[in-house]
PDB file with SEQRES, HELIX, SHEET and CRYST1 records, atoms N, CA, C and O in Angstrom:
SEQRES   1 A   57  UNK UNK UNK UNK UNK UNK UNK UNK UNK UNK UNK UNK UNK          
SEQRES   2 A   57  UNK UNK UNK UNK UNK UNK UNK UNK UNK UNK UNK UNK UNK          
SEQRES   3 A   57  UNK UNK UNK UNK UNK UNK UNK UNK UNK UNK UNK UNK UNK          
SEQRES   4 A   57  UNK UNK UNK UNK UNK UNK UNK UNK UNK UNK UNK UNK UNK          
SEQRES   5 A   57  UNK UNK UNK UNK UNK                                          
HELIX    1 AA1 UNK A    2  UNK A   18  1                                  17    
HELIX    2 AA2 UNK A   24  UNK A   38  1                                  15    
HELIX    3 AA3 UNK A   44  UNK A   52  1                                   9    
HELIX    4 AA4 UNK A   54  UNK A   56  5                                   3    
CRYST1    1.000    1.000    1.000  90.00  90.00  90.00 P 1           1          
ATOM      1  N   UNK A   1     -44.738  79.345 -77.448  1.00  0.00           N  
ATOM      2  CA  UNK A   1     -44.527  77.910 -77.347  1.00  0.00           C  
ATOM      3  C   UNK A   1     -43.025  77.629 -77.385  1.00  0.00           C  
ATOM      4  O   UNK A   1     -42.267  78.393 -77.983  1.00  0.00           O  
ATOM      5  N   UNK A   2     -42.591  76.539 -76.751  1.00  0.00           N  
ATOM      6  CA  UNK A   2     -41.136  76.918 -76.531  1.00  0.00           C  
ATOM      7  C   UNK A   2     -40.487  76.173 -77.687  1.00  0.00           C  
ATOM      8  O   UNK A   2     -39.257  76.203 -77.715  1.00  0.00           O  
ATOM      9  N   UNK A   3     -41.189  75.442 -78.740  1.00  0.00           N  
ATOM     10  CA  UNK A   3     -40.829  74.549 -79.967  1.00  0.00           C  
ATOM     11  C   UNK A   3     -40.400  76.499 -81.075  1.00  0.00           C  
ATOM     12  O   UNK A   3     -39.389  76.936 -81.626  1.00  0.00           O  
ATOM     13  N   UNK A   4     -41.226  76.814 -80.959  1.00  0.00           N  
ATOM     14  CA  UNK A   4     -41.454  78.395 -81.853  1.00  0.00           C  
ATOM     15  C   UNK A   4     -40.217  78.736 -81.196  1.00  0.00           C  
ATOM     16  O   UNK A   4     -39.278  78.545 -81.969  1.00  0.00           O  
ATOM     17  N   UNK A   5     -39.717  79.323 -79.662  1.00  0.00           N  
ATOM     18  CA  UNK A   5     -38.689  79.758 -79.207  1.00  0.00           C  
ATOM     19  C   UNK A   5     -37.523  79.671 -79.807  1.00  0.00           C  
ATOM     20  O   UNK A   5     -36.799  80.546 -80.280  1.00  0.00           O  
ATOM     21  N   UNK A   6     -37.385  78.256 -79.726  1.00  0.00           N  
ATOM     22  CA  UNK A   6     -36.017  76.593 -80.362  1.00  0.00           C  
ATOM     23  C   UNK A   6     -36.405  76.985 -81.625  1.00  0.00           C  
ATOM     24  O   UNK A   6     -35.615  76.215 -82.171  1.00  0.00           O  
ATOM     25  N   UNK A   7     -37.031  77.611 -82.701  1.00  0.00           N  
ATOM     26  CA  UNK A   7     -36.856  77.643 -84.187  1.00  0.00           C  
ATOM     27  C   UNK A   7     -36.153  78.558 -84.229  1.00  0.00           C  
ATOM     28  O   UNK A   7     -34.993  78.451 -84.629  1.00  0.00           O  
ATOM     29  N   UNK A   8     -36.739  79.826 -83.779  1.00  0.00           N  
ATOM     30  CA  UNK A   8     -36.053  81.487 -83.764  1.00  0.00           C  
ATOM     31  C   UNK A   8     -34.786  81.380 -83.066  1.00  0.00           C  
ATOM     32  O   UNK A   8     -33.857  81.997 -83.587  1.00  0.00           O  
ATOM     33  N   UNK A   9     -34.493  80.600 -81.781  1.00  0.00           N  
ATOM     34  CA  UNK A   9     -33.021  80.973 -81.893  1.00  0.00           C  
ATOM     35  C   UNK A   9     -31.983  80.201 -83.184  1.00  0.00           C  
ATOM     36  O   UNK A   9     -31.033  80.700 -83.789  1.00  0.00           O  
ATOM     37  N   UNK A  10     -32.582  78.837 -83.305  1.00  0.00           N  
ATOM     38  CA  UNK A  10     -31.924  78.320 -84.538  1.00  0.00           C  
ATOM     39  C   UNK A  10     -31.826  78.767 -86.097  1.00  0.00           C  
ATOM     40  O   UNK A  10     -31.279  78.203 -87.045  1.00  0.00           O  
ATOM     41  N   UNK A  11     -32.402  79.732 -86.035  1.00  0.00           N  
ATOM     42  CA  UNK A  11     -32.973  81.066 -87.138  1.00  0.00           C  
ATOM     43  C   UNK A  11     -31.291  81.855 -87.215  1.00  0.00           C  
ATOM     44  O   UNK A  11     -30.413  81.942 -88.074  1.00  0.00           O  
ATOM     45  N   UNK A  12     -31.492  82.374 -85.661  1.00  0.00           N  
ATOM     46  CA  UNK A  12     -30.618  83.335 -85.309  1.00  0.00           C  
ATOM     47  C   UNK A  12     -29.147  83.187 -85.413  1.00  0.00           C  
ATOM     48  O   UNK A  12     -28.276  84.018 -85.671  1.00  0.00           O  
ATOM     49  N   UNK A  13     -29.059  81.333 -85.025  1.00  0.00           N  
ATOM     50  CA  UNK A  13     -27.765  80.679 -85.476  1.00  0.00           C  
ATOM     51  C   UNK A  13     -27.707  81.108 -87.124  1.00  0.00           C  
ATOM     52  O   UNK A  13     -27.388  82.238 -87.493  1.00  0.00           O  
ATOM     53  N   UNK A  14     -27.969  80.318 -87.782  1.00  0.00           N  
ATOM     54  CA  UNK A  14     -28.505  80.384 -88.926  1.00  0.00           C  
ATOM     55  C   UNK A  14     -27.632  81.717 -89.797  1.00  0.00           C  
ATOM     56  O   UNK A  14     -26.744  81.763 -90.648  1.00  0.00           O  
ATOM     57  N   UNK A  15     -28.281  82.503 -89.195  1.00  0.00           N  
ATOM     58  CA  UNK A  15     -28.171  84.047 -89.645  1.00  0.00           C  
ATOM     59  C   UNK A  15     -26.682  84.659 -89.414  1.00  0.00           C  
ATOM     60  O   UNK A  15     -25.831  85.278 -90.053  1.00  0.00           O  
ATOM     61  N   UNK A  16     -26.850  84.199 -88.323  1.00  0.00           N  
ATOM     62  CA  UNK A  16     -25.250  84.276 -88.097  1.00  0.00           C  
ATOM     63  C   UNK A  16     -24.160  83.946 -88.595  1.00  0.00           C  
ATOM     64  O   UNK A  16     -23.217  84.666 -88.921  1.00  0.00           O  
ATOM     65  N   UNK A  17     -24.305  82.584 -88.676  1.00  0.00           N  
ATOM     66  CA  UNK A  17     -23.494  81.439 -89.715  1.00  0.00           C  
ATOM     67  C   UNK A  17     -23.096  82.170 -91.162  1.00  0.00           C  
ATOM     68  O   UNK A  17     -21.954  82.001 -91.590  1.00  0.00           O  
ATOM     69  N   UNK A  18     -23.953  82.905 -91.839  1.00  0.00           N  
ATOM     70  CA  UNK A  18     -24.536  83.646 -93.252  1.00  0.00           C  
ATOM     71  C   UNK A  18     -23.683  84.586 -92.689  1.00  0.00           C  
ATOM     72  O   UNK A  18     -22.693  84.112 -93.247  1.00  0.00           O  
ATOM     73  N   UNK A  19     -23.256  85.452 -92.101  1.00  0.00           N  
ATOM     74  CA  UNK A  19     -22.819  86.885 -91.612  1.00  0.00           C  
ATOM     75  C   UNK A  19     -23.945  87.797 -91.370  1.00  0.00           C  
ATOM     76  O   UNK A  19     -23.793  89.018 -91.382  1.00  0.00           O  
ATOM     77  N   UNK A  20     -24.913  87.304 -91.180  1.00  0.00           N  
ATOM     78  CA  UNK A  20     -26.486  88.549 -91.097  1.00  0.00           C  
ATOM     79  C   UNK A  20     -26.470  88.438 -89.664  1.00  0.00           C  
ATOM     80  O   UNK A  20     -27.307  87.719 -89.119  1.00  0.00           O  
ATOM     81  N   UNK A  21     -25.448  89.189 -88.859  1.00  0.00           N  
ATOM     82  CA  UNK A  21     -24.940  89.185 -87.241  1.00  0.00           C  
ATOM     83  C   UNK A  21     -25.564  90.477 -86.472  1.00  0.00           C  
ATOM     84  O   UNK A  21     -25.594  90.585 -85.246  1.00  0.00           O  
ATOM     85  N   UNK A  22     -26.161  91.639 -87.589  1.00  0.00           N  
ATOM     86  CA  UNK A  22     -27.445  92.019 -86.453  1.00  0.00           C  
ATOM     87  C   UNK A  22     -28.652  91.559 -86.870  1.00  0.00           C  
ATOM     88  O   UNK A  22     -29.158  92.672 -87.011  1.00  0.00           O  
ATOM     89  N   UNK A  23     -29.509  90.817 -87.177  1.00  0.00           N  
ATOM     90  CA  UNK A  23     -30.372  90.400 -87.739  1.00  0.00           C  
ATOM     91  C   UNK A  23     -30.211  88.997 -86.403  1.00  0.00           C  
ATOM     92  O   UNK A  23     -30.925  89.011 -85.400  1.00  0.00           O  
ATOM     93  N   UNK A  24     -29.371  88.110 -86.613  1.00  0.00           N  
ATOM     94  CA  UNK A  24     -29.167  87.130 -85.790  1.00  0.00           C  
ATOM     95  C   UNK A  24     -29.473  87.774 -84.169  1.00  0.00           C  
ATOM     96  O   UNK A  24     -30.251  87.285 -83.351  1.00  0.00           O  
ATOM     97  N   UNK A  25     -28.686  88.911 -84.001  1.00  0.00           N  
ATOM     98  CA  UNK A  25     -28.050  89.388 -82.747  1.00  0.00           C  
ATOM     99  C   UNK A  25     -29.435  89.963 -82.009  1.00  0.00           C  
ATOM    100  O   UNK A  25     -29.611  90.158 -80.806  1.00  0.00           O  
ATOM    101  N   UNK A  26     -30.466  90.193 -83.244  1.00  0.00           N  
ATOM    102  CA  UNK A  26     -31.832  91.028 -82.986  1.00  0.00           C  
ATOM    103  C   UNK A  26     -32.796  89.694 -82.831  1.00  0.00           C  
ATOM    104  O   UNK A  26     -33.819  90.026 -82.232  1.00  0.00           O  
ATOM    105  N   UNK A  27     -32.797  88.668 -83.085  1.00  0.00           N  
ATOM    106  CA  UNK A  27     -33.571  87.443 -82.865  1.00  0.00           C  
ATOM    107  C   UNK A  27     -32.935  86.777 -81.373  1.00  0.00           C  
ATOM    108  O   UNK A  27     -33.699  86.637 -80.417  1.00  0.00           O  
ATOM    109  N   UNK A  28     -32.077  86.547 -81.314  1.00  0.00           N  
ATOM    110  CA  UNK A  28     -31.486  86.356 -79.904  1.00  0.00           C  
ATOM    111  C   UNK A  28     -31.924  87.173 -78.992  1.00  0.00           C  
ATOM    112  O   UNK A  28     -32.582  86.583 -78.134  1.00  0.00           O  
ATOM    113  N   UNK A  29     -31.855  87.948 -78.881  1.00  0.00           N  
ATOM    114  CA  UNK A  29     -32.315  89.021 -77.910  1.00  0.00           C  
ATOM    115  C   UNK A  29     -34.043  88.874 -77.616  1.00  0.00           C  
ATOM    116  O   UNK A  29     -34.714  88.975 -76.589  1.00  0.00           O  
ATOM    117  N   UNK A  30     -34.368  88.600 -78.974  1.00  0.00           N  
ATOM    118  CA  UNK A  30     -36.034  88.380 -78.379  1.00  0.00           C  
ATOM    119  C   UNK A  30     -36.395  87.052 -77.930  1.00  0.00           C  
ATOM    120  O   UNK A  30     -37.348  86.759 -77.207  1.00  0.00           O  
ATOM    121  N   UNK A  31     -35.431  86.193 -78.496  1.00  0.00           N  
ATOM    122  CA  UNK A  31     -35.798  84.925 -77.583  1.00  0.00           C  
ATOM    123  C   UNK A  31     -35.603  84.766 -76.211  1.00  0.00           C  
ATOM    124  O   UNK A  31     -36.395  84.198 -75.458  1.00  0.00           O  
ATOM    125  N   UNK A  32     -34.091  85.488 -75.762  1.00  0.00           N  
ATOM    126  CA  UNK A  32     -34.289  85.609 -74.523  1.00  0.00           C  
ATOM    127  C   UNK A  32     -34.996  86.195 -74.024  1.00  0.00           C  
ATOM    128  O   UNK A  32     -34.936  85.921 -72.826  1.00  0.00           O  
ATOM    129  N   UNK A  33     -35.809  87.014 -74.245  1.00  0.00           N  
ATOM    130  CA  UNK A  33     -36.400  88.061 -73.482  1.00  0.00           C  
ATOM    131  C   UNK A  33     -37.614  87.007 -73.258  1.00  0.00           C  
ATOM    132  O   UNK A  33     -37.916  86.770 -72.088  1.00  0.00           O  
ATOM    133  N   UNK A  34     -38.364  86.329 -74.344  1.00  0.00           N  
ATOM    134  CA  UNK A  34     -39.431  86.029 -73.917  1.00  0.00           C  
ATOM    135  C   UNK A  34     -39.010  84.424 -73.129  1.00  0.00           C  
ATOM    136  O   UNK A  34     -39.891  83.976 -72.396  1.00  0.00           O  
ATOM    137  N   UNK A  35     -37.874  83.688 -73.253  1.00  0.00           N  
ATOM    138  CA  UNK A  35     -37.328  82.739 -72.456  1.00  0.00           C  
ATOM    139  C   UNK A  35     -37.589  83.259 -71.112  1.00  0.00           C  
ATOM    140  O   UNK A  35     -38.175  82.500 -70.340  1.00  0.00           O  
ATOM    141  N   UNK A  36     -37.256  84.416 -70.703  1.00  0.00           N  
ATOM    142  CA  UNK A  36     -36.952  85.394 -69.382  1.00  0.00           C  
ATOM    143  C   UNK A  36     -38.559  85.606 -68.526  1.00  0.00           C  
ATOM    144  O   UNK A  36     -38.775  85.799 -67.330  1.00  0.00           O  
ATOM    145  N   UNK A  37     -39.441  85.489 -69.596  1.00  0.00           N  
ATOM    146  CA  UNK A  37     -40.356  85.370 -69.105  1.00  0.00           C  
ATOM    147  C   UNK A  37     -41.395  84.276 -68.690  1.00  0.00           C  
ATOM    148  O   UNK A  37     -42.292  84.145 -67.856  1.00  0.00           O  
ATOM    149  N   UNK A  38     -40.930  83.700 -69.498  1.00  0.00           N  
ATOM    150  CA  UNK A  38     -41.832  82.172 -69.478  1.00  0.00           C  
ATOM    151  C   UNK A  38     -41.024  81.661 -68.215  1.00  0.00           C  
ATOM    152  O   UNK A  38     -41.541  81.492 -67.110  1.00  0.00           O  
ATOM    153  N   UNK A  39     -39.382  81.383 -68.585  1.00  0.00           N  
ATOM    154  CA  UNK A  39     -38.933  80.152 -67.523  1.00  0.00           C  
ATOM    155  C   UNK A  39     -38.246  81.001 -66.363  1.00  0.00           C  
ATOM    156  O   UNK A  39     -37.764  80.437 -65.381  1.00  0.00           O  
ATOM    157  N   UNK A  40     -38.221  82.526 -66.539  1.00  0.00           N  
ATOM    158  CA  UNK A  40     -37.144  82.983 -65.092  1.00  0.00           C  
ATOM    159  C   UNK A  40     -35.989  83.493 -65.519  1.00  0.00           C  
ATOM    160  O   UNK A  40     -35.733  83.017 -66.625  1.00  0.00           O  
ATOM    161  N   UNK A  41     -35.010  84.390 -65.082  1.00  0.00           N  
ATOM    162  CA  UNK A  41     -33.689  83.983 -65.395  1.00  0.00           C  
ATOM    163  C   UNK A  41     -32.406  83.077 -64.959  1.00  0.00           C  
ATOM    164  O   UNK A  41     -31.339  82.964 -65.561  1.00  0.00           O  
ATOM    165  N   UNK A  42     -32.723  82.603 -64.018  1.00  0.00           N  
ATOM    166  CA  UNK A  42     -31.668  81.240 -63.591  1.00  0.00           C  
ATOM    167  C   UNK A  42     -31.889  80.060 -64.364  1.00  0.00           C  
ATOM    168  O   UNK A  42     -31.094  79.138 -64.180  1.00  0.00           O  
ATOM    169  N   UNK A  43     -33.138  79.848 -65.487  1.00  0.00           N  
ATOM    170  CA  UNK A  43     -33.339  78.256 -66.318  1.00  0.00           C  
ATOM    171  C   UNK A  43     -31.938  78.492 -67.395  1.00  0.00           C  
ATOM    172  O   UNK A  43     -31.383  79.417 -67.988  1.00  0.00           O  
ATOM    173  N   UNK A  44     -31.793  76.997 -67.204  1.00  0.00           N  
ATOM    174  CA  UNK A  44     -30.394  75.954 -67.987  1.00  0.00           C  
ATOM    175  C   UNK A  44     -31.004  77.198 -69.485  1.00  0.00           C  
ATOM    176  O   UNK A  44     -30.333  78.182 -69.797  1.00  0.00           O  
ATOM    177  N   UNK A  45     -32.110  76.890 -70.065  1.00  0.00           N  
ATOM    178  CA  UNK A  45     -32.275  77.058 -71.347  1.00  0.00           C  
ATOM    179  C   UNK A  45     -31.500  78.115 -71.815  1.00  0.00           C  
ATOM    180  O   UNK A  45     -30.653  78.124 -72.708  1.00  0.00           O  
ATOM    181  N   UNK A  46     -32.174  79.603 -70.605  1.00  0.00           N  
ATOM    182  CA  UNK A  46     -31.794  80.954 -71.011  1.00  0.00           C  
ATOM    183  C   UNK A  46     -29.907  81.439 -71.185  1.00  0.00           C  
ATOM    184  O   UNK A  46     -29.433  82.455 -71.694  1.00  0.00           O  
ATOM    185  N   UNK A  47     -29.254  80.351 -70.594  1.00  0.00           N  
ATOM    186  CA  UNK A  47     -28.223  80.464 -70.580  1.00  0.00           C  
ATOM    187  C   UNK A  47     -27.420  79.761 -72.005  1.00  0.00           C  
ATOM    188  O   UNK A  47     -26.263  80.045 -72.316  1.00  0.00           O  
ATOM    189  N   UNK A  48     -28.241  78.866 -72.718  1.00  0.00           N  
ATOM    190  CA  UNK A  48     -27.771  78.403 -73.725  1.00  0.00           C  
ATOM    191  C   UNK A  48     -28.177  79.563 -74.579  1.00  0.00           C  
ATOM    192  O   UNK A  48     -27.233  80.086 -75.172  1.00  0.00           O  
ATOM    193  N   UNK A  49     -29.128  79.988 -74.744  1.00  0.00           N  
ATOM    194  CA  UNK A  49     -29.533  81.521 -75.529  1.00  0.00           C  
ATOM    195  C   UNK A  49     -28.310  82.499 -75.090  1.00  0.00           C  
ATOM    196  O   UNK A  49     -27.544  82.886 -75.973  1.00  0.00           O  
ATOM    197  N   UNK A  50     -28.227  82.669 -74.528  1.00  0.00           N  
ATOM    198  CA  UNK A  50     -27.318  83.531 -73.972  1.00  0.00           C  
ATOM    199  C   UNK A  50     -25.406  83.189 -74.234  1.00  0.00           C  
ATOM    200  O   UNK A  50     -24.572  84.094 -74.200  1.00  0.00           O  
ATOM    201  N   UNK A  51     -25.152  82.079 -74.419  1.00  0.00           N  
ATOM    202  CA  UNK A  51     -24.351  82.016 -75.277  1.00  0.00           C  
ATOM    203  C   UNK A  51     -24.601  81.502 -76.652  1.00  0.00           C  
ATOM    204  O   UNK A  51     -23.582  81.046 -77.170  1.00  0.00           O  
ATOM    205  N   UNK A  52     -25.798  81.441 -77.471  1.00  0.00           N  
ATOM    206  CA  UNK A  52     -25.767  81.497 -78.833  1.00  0.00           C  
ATOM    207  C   UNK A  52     -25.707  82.922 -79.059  1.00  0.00           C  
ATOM    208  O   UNK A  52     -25.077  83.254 -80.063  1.00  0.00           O  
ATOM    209  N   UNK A  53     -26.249  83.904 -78.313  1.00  0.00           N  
ATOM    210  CA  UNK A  53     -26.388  85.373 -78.579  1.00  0.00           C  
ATOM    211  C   UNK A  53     -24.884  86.180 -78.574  1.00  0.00           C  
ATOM    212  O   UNK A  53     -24.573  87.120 -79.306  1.00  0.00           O  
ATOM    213  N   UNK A  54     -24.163  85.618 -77.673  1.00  0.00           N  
ATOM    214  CA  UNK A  54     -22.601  85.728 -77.764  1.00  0.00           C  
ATOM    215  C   UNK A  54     -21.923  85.334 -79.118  1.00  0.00           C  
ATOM    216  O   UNK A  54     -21.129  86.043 -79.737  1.00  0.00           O  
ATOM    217  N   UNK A  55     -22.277  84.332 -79.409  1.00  0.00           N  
ATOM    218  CA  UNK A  55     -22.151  84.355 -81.088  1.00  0.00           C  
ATOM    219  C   UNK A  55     -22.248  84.780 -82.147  1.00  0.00           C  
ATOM    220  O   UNK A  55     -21.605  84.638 -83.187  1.00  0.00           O  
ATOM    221  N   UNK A  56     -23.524  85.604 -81.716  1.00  0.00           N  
ATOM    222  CA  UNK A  56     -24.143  86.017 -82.786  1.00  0.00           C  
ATOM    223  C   UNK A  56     -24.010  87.882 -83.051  1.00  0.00           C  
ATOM    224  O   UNK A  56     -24.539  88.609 -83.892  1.00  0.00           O  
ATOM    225  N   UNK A  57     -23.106  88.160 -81.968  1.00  0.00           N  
ATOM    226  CA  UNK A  57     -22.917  89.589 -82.176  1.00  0.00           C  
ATOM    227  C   UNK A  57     -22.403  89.950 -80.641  1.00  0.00           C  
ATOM    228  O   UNK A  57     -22.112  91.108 -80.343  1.00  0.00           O  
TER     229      UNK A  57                                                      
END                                                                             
């Protein structure tokens, strides 16, 4: 569900923020992946994941 998606990457912020930057860096990665599947890789969304994941490690 893409509300569940939007928690886990805000998790991942989160984690990050804390210094827990593979933990964050390991939640990012699965959101995109399943972003990647649901919406494609050219959707607006996956690219905002994709620079929170830059953040995050």
């Amino acid at each position: 569900h893409p509300d569940t998606l939007r928690a886990r990457s805000n998790l991942a912020v989160t984690l990050s923020d804390q210094g827990k930057l593979d933990e964050a860096a390991a939640i990012q990665t699965e959101v995109l992946d399943k972003r990647r599947q649901i919406l494609g890789d050219d959707h607006p969304n996956n690219k905002n994941v994709m620079w929170k994941r830059g953040l995050s490690g």
